[in-house]
Structures are given as C-alpha cells and as structure tokens.
Backbone as CSV, one residue per row, in Angstrom:
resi,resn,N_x,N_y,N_z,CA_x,CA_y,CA_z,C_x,C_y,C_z
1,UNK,174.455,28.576,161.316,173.438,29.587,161.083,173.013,30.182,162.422
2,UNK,173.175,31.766,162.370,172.513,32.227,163.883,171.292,32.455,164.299
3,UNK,170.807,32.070,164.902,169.753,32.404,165.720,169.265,34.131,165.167
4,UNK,168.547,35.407,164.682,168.085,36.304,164.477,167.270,36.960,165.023
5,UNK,166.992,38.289,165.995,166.087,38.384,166.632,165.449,39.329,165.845
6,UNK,165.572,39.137,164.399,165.203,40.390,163.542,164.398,39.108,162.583
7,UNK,162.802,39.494,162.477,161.814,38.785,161.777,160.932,39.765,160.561
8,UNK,160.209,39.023,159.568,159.698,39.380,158.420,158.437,40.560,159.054
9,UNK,158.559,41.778,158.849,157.509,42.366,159.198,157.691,43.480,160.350
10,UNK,159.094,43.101,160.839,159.300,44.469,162.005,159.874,46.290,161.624
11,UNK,159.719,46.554,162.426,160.225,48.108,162.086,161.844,48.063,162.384
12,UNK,162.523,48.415,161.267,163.884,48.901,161.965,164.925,49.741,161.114
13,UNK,165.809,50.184,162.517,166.838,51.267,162.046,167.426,51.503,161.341
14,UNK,168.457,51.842,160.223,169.948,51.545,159.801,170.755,52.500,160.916
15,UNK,171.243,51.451,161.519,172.858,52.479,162.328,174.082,52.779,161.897
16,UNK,174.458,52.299,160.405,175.502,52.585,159.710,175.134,52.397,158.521
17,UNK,176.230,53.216,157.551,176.198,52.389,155.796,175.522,54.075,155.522
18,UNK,175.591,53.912,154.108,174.820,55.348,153.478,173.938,55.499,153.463
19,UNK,172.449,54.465,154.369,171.033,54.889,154.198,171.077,55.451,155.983
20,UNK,171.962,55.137,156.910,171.837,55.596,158.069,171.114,56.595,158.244
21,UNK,170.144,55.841,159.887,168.845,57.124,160.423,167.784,56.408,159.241
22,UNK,167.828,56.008,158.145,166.377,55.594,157.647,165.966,54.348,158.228
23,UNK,164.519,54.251,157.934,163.664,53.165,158.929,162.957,52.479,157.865
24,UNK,162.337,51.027,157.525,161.482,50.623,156.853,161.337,49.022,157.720
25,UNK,160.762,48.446,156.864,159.862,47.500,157.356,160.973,46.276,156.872
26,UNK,161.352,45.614,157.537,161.767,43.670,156.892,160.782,43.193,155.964
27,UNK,161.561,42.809,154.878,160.738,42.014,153.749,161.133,40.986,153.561
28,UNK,162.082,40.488,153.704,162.472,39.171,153.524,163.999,39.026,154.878
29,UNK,164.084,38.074,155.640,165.328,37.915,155.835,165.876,36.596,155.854
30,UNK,167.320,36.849,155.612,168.113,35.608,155.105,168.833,35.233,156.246
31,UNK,169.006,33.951,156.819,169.570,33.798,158.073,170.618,33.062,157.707
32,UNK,170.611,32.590,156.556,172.296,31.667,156.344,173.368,32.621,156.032
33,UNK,173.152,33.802,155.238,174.228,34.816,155.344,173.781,36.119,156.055
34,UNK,173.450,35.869,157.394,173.118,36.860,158.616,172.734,38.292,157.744
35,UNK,171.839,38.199,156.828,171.285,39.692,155.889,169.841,39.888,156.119
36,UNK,169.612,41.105,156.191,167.995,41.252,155.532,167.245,41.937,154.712
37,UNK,166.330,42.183,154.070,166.013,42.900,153.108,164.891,44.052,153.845
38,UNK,165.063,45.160,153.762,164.490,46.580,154.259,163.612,47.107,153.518
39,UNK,162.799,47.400,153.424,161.880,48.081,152.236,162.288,50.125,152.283
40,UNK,162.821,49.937,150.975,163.099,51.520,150.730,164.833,51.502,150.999
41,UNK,165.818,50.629,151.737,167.346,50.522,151.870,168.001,50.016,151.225
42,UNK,169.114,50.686,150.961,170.270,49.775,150.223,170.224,49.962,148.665
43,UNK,169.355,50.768,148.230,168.674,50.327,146.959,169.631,50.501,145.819
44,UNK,169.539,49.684,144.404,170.531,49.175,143.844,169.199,49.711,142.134
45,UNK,170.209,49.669,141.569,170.010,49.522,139.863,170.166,48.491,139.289
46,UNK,169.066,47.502,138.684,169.328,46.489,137.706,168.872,46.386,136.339
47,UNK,169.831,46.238,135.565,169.314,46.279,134.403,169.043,45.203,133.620
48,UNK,167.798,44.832,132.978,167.050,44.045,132.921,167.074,43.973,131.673
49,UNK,167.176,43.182,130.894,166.817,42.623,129.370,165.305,42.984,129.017
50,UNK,164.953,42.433,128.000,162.920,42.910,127.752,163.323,41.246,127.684
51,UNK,161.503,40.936,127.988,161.129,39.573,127.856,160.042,40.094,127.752
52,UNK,159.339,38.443,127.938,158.094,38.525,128.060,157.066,39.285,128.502
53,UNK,157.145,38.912,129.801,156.481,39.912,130.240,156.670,41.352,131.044
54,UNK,157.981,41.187,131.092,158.435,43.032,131.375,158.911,43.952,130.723
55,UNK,159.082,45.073,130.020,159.689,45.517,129.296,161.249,45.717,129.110
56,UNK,161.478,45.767,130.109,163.044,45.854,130.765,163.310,47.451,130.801
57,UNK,164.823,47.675,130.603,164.853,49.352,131.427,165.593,48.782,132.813
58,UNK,165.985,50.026,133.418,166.667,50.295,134.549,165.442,49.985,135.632
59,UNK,166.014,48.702,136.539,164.955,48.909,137.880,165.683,48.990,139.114
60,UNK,165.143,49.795,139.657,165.476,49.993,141.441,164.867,49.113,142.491
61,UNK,165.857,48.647,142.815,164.824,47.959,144.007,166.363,47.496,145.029
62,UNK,165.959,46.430,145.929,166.523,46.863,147.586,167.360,45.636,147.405
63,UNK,168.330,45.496,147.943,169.280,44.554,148.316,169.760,44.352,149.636
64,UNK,170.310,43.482,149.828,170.117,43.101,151.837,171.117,43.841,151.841
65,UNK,171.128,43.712,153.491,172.174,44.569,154.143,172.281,43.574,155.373
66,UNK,173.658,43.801,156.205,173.568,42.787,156.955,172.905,43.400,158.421
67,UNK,172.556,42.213,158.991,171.659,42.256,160.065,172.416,42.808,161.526
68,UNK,173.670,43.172,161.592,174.224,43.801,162.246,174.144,45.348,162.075
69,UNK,173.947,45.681,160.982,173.665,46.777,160.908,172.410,47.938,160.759
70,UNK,171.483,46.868,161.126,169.775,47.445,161.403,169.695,47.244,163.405
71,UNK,168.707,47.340,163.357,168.026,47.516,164.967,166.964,47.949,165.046
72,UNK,165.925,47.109,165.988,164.368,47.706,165.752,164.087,48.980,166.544
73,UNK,162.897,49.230,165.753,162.554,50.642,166.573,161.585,50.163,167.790
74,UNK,162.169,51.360,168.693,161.576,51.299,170.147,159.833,51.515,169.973
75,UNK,159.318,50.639,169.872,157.704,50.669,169.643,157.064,51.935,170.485
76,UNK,157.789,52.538,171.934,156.901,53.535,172.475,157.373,54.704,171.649
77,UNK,158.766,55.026,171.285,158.732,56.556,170.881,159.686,55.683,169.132
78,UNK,158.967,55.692,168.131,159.602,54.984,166.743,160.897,55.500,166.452
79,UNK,161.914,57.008,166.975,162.536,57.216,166.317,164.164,56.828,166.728
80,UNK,163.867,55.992,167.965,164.765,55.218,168.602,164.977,54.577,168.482
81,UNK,166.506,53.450,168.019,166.440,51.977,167.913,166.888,51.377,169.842
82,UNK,166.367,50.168,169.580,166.444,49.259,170.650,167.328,48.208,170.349
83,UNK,167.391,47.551,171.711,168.097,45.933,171.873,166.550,44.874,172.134
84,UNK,167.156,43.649,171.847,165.703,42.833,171.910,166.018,42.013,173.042
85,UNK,164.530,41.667,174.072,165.183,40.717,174.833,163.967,39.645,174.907
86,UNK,164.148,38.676,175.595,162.853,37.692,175.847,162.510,37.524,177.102
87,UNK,161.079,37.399,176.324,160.358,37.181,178.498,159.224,36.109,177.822
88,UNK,159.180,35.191,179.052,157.760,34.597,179.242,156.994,34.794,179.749
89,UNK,155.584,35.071,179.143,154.403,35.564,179.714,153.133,34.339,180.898
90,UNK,153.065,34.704,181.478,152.027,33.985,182.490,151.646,33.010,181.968
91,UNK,150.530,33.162,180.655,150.474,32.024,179.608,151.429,30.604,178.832
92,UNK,152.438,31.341,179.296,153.322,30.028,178.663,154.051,30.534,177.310
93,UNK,153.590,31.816,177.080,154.128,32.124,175.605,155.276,33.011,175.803
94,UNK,156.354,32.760,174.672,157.798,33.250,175.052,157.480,34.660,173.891
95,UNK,158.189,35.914,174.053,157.506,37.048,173.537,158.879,37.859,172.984
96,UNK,158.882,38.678,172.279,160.485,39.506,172.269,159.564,40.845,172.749
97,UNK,160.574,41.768,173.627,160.890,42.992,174.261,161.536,44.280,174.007
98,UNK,161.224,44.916,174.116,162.350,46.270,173.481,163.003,46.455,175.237
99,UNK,164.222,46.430,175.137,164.860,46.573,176.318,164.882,48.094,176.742
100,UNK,164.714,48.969,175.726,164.761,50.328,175.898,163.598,50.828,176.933
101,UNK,162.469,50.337,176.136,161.516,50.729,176.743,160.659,50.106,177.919
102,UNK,160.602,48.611,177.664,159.944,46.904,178.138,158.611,46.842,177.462
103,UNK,158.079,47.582,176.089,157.174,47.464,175.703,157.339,46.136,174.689
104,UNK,156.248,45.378,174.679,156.597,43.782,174.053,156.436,43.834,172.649
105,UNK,157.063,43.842,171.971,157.165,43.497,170.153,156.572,42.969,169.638
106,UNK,156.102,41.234,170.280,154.974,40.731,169.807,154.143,40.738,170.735
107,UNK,152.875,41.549,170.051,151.508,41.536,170.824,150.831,40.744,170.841
C-alpha cells in the first residue's frame, strides 16, 4: 500500500480522463487500490431497485478515479495544479507544501 499525499478534504485537479480541468474536493480516499473519490468527477449512473427506504430510479453519483490522475490546487492562484512536498516547521510539526508556490497546505 502507498504512502498518498492526497487526503480527505483537499482541493484538486483532474489532469486526464473525460472530466479533465475540473476541480472538486476529496471525499473519500482509498489507499489499497491507489483511488479517490472527487466530489462532482467521474460520475456514473446506478440503478437502484425501490426498498425501503428509497424509492429507487436512476442515481448519479461519483466513482473513484485513480490518484495519479488528480493533483492539488496551488492554494495561492486555485486554477493551477501543484506537486506536494514536506517541510518541518520550527515547532516540530511535519506540514505538506505546494512546491509551485511554497504556500503550506496544512495550516
């Protein structure tokens, strides 16, 4: 399993695939099959039986994509993707970086 420098909650790119140039937020990511889930990418049709409590019908919603093919956005100007890097801060705390810019990812 690899290591990911892509976490639940960041901004990022698509650089390839048919949603390319769109941006949304990480909602879930999966690190045993290097994927993540994008809010608003990838999006898929499932069709759903009725039950209980849903009616069923056609639903849309997002399916991963792999994590090679996103990249976060450069926090100073959003419409740029970046590379991530790490620094330790004075404090002792280890931080991720946008290499593009050196503005720090986690604040």
């Amino acid at each position: 399993m690899a290591k990911l420098k892509i976490k639940k909650g960041d901004k990022v790119i698509v650089l390839t695939g048919k949603d390319k140039g769109k941006s949304g937020e990480v909602l879930k990511v999966l690190p045993a099959e290097n994927r993540v889930l994008v809010q608003g990418v990838n999006m898929v049709k499932r069709h759903t039986r009725p039950s209980m409590g849903n009616p069923g019908g056609i639903v849309e919603k997002e399916a991963p994509i792999h994590v090679s093919n996103v990249a976060h956005q450069d926090p100073k100007d959003r419409s740029k993707p970046t590379r991530v890097g790490y620094r330790t801060l004075d404090d002792g705390r280890k931080v991720r970086f946008a290499k593009r810019s050196g503005e720090l990812i986690d604040a």
